[in-house]
C-alpha positions as CSV (number, residue, x, y, z in Angstrom):
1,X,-4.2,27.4,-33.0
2,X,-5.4,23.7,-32.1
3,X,-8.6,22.4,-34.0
4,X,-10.1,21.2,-30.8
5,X,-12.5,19.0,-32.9
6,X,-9.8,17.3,-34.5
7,X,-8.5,15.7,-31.3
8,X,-10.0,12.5,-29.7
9,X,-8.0,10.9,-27.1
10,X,-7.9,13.4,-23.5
11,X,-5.5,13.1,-20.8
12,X,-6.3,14.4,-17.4
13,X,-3.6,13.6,-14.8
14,X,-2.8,14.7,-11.6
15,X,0.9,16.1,-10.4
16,X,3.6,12.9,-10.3
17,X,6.8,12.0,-9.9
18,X,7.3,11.0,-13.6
19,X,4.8,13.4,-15.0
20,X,7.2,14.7,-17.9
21,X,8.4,10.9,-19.0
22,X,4.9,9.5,-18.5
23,X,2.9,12.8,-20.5
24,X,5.5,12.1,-23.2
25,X,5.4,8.3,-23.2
26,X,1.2,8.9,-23.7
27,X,1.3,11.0,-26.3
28,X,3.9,9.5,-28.3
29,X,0.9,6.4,-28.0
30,X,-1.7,8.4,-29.1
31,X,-3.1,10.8,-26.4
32,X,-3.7,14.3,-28.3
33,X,-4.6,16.6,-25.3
34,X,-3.2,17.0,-22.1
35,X,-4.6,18.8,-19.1
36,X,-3.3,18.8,-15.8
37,X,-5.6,18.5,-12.6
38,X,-4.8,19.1,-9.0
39,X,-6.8,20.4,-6.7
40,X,-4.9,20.9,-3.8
41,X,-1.4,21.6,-4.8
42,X,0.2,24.9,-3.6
43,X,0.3,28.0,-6.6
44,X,4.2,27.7,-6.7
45,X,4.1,24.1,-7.3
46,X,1.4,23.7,-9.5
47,X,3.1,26.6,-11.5
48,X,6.4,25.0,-11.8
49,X,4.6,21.6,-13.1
50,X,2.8,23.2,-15.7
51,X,5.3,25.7,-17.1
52,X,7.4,22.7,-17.6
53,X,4.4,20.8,-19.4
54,X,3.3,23.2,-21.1
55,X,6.7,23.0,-22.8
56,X,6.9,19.6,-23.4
57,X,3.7,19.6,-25.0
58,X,4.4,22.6,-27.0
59,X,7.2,20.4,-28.3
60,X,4.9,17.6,-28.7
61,X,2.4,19.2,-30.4
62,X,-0.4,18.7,-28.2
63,X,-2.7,21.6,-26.5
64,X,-1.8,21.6,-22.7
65,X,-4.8,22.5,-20.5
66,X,-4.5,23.5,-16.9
67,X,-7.8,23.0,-14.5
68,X,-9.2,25.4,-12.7
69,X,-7.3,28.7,-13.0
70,X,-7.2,31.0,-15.1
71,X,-4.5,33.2,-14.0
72,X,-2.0,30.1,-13.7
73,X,-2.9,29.3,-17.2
74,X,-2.1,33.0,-18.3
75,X,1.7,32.6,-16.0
76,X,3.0,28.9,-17.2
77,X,1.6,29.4,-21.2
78,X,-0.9,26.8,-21.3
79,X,-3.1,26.4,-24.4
80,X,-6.1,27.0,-22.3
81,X,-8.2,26.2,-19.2
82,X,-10.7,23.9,-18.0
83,X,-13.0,25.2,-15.0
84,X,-16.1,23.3,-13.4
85,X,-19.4,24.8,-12.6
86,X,-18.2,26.1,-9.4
87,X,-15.0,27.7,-10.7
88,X,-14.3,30.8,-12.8
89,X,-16.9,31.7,-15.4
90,X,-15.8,31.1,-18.5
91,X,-17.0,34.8,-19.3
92,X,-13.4,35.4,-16.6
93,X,-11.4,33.0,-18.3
94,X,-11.9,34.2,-21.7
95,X,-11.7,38.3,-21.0
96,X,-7.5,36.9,-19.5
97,X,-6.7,34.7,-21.7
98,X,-7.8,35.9,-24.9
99,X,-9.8,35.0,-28.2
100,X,-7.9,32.2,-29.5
101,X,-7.3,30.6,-25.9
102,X,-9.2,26.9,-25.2
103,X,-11.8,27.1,-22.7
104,X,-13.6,23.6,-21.7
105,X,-16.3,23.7,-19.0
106,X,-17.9,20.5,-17.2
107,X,-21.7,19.8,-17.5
108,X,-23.3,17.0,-16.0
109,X,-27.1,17.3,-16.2
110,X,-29.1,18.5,-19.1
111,X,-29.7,22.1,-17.3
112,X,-26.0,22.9,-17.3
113,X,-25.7,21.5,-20.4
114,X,-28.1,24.0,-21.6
115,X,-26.3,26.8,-20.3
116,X,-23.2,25.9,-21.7
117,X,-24.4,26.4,-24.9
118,X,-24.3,30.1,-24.7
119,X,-21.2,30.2,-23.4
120,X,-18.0,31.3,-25.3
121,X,-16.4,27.8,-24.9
122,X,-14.2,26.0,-27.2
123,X,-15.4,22.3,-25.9
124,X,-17.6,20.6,-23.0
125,X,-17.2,17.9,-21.4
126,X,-20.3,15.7,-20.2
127,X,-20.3,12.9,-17.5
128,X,-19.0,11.4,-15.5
129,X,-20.9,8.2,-17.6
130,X,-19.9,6.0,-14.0
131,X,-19.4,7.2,-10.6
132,X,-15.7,8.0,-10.3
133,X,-13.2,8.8,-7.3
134,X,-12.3,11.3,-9.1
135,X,-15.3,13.0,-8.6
136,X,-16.1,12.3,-5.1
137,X,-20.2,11.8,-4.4
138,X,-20.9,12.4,-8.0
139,X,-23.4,9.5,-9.1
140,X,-23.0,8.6,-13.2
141,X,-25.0,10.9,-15.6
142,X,-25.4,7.0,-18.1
143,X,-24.7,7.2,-21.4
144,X,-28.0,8.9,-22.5
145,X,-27.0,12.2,-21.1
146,X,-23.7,12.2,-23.0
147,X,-24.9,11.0,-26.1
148,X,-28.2,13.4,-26.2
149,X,-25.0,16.0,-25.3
150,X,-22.7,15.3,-28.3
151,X,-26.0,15.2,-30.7
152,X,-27.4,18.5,-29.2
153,X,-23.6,20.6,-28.9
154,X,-21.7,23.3,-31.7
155,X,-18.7,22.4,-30.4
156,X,-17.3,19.1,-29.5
157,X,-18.1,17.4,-26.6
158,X,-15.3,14.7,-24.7
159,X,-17.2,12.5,-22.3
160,X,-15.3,11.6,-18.8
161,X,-16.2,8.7,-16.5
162,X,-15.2,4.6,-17.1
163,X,-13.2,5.2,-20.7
164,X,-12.0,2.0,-21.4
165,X,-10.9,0.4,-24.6
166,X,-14.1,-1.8,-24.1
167,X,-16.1,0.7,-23.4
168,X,-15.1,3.1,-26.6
169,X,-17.3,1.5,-28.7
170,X,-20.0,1.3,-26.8
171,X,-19.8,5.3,-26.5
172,X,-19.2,6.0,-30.4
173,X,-22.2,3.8,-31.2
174,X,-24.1,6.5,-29.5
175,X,-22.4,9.4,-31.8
176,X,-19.5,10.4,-29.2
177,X,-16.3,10.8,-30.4
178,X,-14.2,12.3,-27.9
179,X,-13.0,10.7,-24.8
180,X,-11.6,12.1,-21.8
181,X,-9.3,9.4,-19.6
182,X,-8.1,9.8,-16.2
183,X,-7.3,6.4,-14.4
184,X,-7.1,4.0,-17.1
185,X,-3.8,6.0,-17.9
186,X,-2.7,7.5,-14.8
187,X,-2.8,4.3,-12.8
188,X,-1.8,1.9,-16.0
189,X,1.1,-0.4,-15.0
190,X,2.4,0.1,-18.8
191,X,0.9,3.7,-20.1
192,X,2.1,3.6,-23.4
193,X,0.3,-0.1,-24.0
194,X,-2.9,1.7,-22.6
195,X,-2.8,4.3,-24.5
196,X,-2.1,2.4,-27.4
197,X,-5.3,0.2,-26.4
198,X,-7.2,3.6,-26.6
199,X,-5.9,5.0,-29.6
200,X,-7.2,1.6,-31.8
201,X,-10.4,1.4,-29.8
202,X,-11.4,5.2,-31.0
203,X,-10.0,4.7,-34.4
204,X,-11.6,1.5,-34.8
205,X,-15.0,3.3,-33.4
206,X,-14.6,6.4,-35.6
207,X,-14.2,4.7,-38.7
């Protein structure tokens, strides 16, 4: 079992040509946690992606996360699931794939934050901090929501939206300490110098 509190650095990243040479190049740089994201992909596809990821990162030694669905996360042997406000409750999620499974739910106002806290979840995530295409018409929460978030949570809280090397520090100064990265990564010209970048920026911010 993963110690969820343990890991900083959070890769989310959609399907890709090269998405088992560019997972591994990112983690061998310093990403700890990898979950996969697509929205739209058909079951079959999305299935065959992540049953191959899951065993890279088994190999690696990183938890593998798959969004969304639960039952897909059950079929491939993902270390857990991450689902949105909208999707499965996490009450679903953890009744299929078990006590020791990691479950991660989205908040992004204080109200769902709240909520959350009663759930059985092993992490939250807070955010976005900026507006992000990947979450079409979703304005930025700012960095008090996330930081009054990490104070307030039991378990740890990885905050999404505009994580950048220069913007690490920035966040840690307000107590967070786990960073989920989309498209500082996923559209990096040279992923394993990026994630290198954000690997020294949280070390240098957690020390």
């Amino acid at each position: 079992m993963f110690d969820i509190s343990e890991r900083s650095l959070y890769l989310c990243t959609p399907l890709r040509d090269d998405l088992l040479s560019f997972v591994f190049d990112v983690v061998t740089s310093g990403v700890d946690i990898v979950q996969l994201r697509e929205k739209d992909a058909d079951a079959r596809v999305l299935l065959a992606a992540a049953r191959e990821l899951a065993t890279l990162c088994a190999d690696l030694g990183v938890p593998f996360i798959l969004n969304d669905r639960p039952d897909l996360a059950l079929e491939c042997g993902a270390d857990g699931v991450h689902v949105g406000q909208d999707d499965a409750p996490v009450s679903l999620c953890r009744r299929l794939l078990g006590p020791e499974a990691i479950i991660g739910l989205s908040t992004h106002a204080d109200e769902e934050f709240d909520r959350a806290l009663g759930d059985d979840v092993t992490y939250l995530s807070a955010g976005p901090v900026e507006a992000t295409p990947t979450k079409p018409g979703r304005p930025g929460t700012g960095v008090s929501y996330v930081a009054s978030a990490a104070a307030r949570s039991r378990v740890p809280v990885f905050v999404t939206g505009g994580v950048t090397p220069e913007s690490i520090p920035v966040l840690a100064a307000r107590g967070v300490r786990h960073f989920v990265v989309v498209r500082y990564l996923t559209q990096a010209s040279r992923p394993s110098e990026a994630a290198r970048a954000l690997r020294h920026a949280i070390d240098e911010a957690r020390s």
